[in-house]
C-alpha positions in Angstrom: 107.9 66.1 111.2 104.6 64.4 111.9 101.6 65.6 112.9 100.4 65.0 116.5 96.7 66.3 117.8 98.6 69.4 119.3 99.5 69.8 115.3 96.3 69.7 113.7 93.5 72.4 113.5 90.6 71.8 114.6 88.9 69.6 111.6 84.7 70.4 111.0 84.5 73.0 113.1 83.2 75.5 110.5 80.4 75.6 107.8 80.8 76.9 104.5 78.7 80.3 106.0 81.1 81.0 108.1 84.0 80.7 106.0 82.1 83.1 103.9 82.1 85.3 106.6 85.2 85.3 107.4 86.5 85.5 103.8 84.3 88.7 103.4 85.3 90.0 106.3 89.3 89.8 104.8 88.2 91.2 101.9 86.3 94.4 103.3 84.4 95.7 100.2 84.0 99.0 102.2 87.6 99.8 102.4 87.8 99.2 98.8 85.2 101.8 98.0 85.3 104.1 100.8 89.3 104.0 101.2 90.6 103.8 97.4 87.9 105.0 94.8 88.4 108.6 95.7 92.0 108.1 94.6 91.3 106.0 91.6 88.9 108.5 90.9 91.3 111.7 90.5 94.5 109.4 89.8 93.5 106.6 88.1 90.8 106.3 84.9 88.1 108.3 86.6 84.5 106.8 86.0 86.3 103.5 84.4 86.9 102.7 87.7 83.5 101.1 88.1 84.3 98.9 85.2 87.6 98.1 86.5 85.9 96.3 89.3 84.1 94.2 86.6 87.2 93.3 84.8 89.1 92.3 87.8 85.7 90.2 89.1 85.4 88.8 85.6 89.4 87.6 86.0 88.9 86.5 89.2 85.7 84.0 88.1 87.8 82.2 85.6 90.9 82.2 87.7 88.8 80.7 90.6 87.4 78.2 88.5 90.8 76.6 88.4 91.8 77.4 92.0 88.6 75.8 93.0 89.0 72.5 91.0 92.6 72.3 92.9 91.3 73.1 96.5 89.0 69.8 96.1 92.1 67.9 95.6 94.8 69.6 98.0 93.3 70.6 101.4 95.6 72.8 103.7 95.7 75.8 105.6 99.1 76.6 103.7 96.6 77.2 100.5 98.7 78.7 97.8 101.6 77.1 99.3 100.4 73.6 99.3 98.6 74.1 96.2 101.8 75.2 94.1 104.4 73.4 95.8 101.9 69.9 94.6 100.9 71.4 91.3 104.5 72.7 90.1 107.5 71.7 92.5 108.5 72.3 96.5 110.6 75.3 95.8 108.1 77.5 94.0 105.8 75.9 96.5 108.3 78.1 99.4 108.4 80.9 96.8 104.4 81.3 96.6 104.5 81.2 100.4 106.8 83.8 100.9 104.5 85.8 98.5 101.4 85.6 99.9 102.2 86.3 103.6 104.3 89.3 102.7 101.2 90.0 100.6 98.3 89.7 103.6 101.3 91.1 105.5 101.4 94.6 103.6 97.6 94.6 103.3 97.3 94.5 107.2 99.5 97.2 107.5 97.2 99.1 105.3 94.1 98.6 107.3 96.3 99.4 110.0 97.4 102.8 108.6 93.5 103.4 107.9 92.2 102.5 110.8 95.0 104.4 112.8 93.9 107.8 110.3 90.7 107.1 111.1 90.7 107.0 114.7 93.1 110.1 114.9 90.2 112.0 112.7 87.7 110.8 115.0 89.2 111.7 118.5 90.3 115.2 117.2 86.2 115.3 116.1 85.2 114.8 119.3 88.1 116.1 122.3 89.5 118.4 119.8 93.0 116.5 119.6 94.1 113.2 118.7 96.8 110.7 119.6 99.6 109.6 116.5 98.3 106.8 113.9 100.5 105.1 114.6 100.1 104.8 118.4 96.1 104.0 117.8 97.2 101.4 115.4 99.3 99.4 118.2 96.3 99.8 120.6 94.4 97.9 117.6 96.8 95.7 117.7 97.0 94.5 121.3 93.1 93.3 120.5 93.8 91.6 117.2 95.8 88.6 118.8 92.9 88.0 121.4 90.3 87.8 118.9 92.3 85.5 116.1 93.7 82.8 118.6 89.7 82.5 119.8 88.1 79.3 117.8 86.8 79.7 114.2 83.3 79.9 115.1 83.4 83.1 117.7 85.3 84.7 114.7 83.1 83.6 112.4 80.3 85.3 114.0 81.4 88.4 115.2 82.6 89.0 111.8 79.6 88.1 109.7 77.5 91.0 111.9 79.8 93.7 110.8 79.9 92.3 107.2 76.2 92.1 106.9 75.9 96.1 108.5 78.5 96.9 105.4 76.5 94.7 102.6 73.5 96.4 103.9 74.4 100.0 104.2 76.4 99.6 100.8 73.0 97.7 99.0 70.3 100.1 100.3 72.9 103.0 99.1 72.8 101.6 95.4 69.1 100.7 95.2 68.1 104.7 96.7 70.6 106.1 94.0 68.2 103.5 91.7 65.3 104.4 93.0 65.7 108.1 92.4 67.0 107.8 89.0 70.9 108.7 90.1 71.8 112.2 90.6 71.7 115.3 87.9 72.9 113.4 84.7 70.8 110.4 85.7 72.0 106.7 85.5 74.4 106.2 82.5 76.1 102.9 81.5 79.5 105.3 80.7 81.5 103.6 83.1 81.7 100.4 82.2 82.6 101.7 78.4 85.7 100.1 77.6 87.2 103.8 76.5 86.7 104.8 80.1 88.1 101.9 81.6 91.0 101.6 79.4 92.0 105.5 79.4 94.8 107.2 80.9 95.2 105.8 84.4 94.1 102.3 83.7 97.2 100.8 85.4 97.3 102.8 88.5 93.2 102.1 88.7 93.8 98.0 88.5 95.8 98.3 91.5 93.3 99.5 93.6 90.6 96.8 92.2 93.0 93.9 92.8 93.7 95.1 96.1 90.4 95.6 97.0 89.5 91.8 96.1 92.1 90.4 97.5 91.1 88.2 100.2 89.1 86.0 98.7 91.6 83.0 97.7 91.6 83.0 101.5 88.5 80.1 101.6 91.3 77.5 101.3 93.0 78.7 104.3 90.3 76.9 106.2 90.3 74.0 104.5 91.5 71.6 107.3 89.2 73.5 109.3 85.7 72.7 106.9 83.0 70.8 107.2 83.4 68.5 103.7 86.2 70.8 102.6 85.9 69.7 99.0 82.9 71.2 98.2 83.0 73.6 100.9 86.0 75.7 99.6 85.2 75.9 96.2 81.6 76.9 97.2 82.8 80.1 99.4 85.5 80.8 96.4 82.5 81.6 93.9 80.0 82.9 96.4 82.8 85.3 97.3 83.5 86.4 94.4 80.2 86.7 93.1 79.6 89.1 96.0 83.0 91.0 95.8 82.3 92.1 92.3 78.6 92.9 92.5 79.5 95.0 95.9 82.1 96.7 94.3 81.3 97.1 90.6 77.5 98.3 91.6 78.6 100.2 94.5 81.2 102.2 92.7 78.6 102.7 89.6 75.7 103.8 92.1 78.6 106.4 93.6 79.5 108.1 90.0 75.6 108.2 88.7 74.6 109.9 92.5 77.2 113.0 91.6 77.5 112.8 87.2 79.8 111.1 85.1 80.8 114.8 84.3 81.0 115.8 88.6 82.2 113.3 90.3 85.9 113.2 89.8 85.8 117.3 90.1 83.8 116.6 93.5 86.1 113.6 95.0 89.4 116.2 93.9 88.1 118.5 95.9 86.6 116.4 99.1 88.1 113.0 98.7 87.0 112.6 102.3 83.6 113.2 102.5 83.1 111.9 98.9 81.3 108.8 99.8 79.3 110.0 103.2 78.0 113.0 101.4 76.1 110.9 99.1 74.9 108.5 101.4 73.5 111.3 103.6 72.2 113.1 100.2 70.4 109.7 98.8 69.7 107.9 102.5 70.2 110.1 105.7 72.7 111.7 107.7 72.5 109.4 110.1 73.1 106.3 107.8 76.2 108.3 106.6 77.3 108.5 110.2 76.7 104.9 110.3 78.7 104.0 107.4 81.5 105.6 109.1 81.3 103.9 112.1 81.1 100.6 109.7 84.1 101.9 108.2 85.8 101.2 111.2 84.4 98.2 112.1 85.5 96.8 108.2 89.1 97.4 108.6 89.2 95.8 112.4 87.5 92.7 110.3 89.9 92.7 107.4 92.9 93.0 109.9 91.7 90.3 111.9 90.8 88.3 108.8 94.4 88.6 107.5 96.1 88.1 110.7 94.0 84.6 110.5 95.5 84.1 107.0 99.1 84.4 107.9 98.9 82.4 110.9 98.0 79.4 109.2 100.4 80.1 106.1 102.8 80.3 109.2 101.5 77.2 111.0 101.6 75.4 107.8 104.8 76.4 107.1 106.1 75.0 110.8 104.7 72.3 110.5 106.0 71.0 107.4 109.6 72.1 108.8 110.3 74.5 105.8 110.4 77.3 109.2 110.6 77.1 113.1 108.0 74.2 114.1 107.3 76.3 116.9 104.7 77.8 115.0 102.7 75.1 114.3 101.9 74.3 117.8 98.1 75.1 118.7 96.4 76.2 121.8 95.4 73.8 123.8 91.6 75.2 124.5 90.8 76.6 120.8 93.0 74.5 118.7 94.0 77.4 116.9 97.7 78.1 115.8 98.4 80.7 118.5 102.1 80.9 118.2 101.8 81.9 114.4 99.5 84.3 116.0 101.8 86.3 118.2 104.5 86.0 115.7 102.6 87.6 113.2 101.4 90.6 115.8 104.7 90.7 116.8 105.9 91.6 113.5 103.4 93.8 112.8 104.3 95.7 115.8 108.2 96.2 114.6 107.0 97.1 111.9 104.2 99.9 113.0 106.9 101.2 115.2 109.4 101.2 112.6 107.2 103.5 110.6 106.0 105.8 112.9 109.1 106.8 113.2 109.4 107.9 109.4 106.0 108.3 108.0 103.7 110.9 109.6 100.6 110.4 107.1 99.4 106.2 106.8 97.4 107.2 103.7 100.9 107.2 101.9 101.4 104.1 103.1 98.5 102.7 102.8 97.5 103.8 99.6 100.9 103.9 98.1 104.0 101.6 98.4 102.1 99.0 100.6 99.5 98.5 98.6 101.4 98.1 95.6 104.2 95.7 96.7 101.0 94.0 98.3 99.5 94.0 94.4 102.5 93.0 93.3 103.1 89.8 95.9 99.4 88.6 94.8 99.4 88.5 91.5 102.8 87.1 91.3 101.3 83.7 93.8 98.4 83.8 91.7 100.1 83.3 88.7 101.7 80.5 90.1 98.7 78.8 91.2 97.5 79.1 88.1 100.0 77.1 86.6 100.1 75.0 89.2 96.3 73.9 88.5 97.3 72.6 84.7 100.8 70.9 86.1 98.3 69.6 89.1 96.2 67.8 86.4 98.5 66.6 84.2 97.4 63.4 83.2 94.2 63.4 85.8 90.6 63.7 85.3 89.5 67.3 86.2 87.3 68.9 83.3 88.8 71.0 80.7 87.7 74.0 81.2 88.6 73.5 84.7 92.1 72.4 84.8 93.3 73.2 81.5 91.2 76.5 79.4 90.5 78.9 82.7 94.0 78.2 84.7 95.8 79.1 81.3 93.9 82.1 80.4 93.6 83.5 83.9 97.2 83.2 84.3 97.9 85.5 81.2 94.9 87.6 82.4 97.2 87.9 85.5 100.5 88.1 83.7 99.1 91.0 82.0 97.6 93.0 85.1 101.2 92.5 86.8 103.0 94.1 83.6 100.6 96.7 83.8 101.1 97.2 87.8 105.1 97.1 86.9 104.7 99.7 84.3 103.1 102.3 86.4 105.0 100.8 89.7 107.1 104.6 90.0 103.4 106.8 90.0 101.9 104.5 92.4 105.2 104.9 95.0 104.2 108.6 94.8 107.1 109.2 92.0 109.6 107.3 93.9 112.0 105.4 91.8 113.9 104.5 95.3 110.6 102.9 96.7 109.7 101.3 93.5 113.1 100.0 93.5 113.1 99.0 96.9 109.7 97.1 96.0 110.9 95.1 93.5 114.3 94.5 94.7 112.3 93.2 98.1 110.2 90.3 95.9 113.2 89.0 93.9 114.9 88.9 97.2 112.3 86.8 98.6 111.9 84.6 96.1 115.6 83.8 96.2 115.5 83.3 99.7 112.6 81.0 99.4 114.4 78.9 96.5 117.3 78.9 98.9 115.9 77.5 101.7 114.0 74.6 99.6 117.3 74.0 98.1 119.4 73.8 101.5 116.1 71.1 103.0 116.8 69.0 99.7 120.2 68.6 100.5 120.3 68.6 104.5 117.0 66.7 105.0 115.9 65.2 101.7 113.1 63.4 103.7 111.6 66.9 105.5 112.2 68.6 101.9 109.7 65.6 100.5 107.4 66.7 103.3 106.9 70.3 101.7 103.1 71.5 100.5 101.9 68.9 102.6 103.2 65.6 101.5 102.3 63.9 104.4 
C-alpha cells in the first residue's frame, strides 16, 4: 500500500514545545508521585524510592541518547516499530509493536482505574454517594475520542495548561519544604544512599519508577507530524527526560524530608491517601492541597488522552503499512488525524472497562497491580529491542560512538537487568497471584508469537507488502 494525502498526517503542524507538552502530559509526573509513592513507600524500598527515580532517569539519559541518534534517521509515527523493524528485522519490528500498544494500552487502563476511584471519592465527598469506577471511567471515556481526533495543536495546548499547573504546584511544594529546612529530621541526602535504594523492595520499587516515566519515548510518535523532525524529536526526548527525573526524583525527596526519613513510611501506612495533600497543605496551604487534587485529575485525563494519541498512531502506522486492517490508517478529513485508530482504540478500551467492572470492584488493584506490571513488563521488553536496534541500525554508518554503539549497548543491559528484576518479583506485584503473574507472562510470549506469525504469513503471501514493514516506503 501507498500512501495517498488521506494517508499521511498532517506534516509541520507542531513545534518541538508542543510535543513537549504533549509528551509530559503522557507521562503525568503527578500520577507517578501522588498515585504510586505511597505504595512504593510501605511495599517497595521505602525512602530509596526517591533514588529509584534517579536510577531509572539516569537509565533513561543514556538509553535516549541512542533512541535519539535513531529517531534522526527513521521518522514515523509507528516509533518503536519503525525504529526496530529498520534497525534489527520486520518481524521483531511487529513484535515491538505489539509491545508497546499493549503497553500504553494497560497504562490507560490505569489512569482510567484512577481517575474512575478518584471521581467515585469525590462525588461521595460532596452528594454523599457515588456512581461505580467503572461507570465514571466510560463517561471519561466518551470525551477522550473527541479530544484525540482534534488536530495536534488544540491538544497540544490544552494539555500544556494542565502540565504547567502540575510542574508548578509540584516545584513550589519542593522549594517551601527547602525553604523551611524539611520537616522534623530536617533535609537528609539518606535517600538517594545506595543501601536505601538497593534494600528489600528494590524490585517491586523499579516498577513503579519505570511506570511512572514511561511516556516519554512517545516524542517520536509525532515525528511525521514535526516541524524539522530530526532535531525536533531528539530535542523533546532529552528535555523530557531531564524534566521527568528532576519532577520526580526532587519531588519524591522533598515528600520524605517534609515527614522524616524515620516517619514517613509509618505516616503513608497509615494514610496512603492523604499522604501527599497533607504535606502540601502543611508546607503550602490548604487550598493549594485542594488544588493539587483537582490537578490530580486533570493529570490522568492528560495522560489518558496522551496515550490514546500514542496507540492511534502505532495503529495508523500499522494500517498503513498493511501489517493490520488499512482501515486504520485513514485520517479525518478536517484534522488530518488518524481518527479510525482512534475509535478503535476507545472502543477497546471500553470492552475492556466493561469487562472488568464486572470482576474487579477496587481499580487501585488494577491499576497499581497486574496492569501496571504487565505494562512494565511490555516496555522494557520494546525498549530493549530498540536498543539493539540503534547498534544493528548503525552498522557500518556514521553515527558517533557513544551514540550508536557505548549508550545503546549499556542501556540495553541496564534494561535487561530492570526486567529480570521486574520478573523476579512479578508474583508480589500481582498481589501474590501466581495465576495473574502467569497469565501476564503467558499473555507477552503469546503476543510476541502472534506478531512473528503474522510477519512470517506477509513474507510468504505478499513478499512485497512484508518489504513495506517499519516504513520501507
Amino acid at each position: 500500500m501507498r500512501d495517498t494525502p488521506e494517508q499521511r498526517l498532517k506534516a509541520g503542524s507542531v513545534g518541538w514545545l508542543q510535543i513537549l507538552a504533549l509528551v509530559l502530559a503522557t507521562t503525568g509526573p503527578l500520577i507517578g508521585l501522588v498515585g504510586a509513592v505511597p505504595v512504593a513507600l510501605t511495599q517497595g524500598n521505602g525512602i530509596g524510592m526517591a533514588g529509584c527515580f534517579l536510577l531509572a532517569g539516569l537509565i533513561y539519559l543514556v538509553f535516549g541518547a541512542g533512541f535519539a541518534a535513531l529517531t534522526r534517521q527513521v521518522v514515523d509515527a509507528g516509533a518503536f516499530y519503525a525504529c526496530v523493524a529498520r534497525g534489527l528485522s520486520r518481524p521483531a519490528g511487529l513484535i515491538a509493536a505489539g509491545l508497546a500498544t499493549t503497553a500504553y494500552m494497560a497504562l490507560q487502563l490505569c489512569c482510567y482505574g484512577l481517575i474512575g476511584f478518584f471521581m467515585t471519592q469525590l462525588s461521595q465527598g460532596v452528594w454523599g454517594e457515588g456512581l461505580p469506577w467503572w461507570f465514571n471511567a466510560l463517561l471519561v471515556n466518551a470525551v477522550v475520542p473527541f479530544c484525540a481526533q482534534r488536530n495536534l495543536t488544540f491538544a497540544a495546548r490544552l494539555l500544556g495548561v494542565l502540565v504547567l499547573a502540575e510542574f508548578a504546584v509540584l516545584a513550589a511544594f519542593a522549594a517551601s519544604v527547602l525553604w523551611h529546612g524539611g520537616g522534623p529530621e530536617g533535609l537528609s541526602a539518606q535517600p538517594f544512599a545506595p543501601a536505601q535504594v538497593f534494600s528489600a523492595g528494590f524490585g517491586a520499587a523499579m516498577v513503579f519508577a519505570v511506570a511512572a516515566f514511561a511516556g516519554f519515548e512517545t516524542a517520536a510518535v509525532y515525528g511525521e507530524e514535526a516541524r524539522a523532525p530530526q532535531r525536533t524529536v531528539s530535542r523533546v526526548l532529552l528535555v523530557a527526560i531531564l524534566a521527568v527525573t528532576a519532577t520526580l526524583a526532587g519531588s519524591a525527596w522533598a515528600l520524605i524530608a517534609a515527614y522524616g526519613p524515620g516517619e514517613v513510611v509509618d505516616a503513608a501506612a497509615r494514610d496512603p491517601g492523604a499522604l501527599w495533600f497533607s504535606a502540601v497543605s502543611r508546607f503550602l496551604s490548604p487550598d493549594l492541597s485542594t488544588a493539587m487534587a483537582v490537578l490530580l485529575m486533570t493529570s490522568l485525563f492528560a495522560a489518558i488522552i496522551g496515550l490514546q494519541n500514542a496507540v492511534s498512531r502505532y495503529l495508523y502506522a500499522l494500517g498503513r503499512d498493511g501489517a493490520i486492517w488499512p482501515v486504520l490508517a485513514q485520517m479525518h478529513p478536517q484534522h488530518e488525524t488518524p481518527y479510525i485508530a482512534n475509535l478503535a482504540q476507545a472502543s477497546v478500551s471500553i470492552l475492556a472497562l466493561a469487562g472488568l467492572g464486572l470482576v474487579e470492584s477496587d481499580p487501585l488493584r488494577i491499576a497499581l497491580g497486574s496492569a501496571s506490571a504487565l505494562a512494565v513488563i511490555a516496555l522494557l521488553s520494546a525498549q530493549i529491542l530498540v536498543s539493539a536496534a540503534v547498534i544493528g541500525f548503525f552498522r557500518g554508518r556514521d553515527g558517533g560512538v557513544w551514540s550508536t554503539r557505548i549508550a545503546p549497548a549499556a542501556s540495553a543491559l541496564a534494561l535487561a537487568a530492570l526486567l529480570c528484576t521486574v520478573l523476579l518479583n512479578l508474583r508480589s506485584l500481582t498481589g501474590g497471584s501466581a495465576a495473574a503473574a502467569w497469565t501476564i507472562a503467558i499473555a507477552l510470549l503469546a503476543l510476541a508469537g502472534a506478531c512473528a506469525l503474522r510477519a512470517w504469513a506477509m513474507k510468504r503471501r505478499d513478499p512485497a507488502a512484508y518489504a513495506r514493514l517499519g516504513g520501507a516506503r
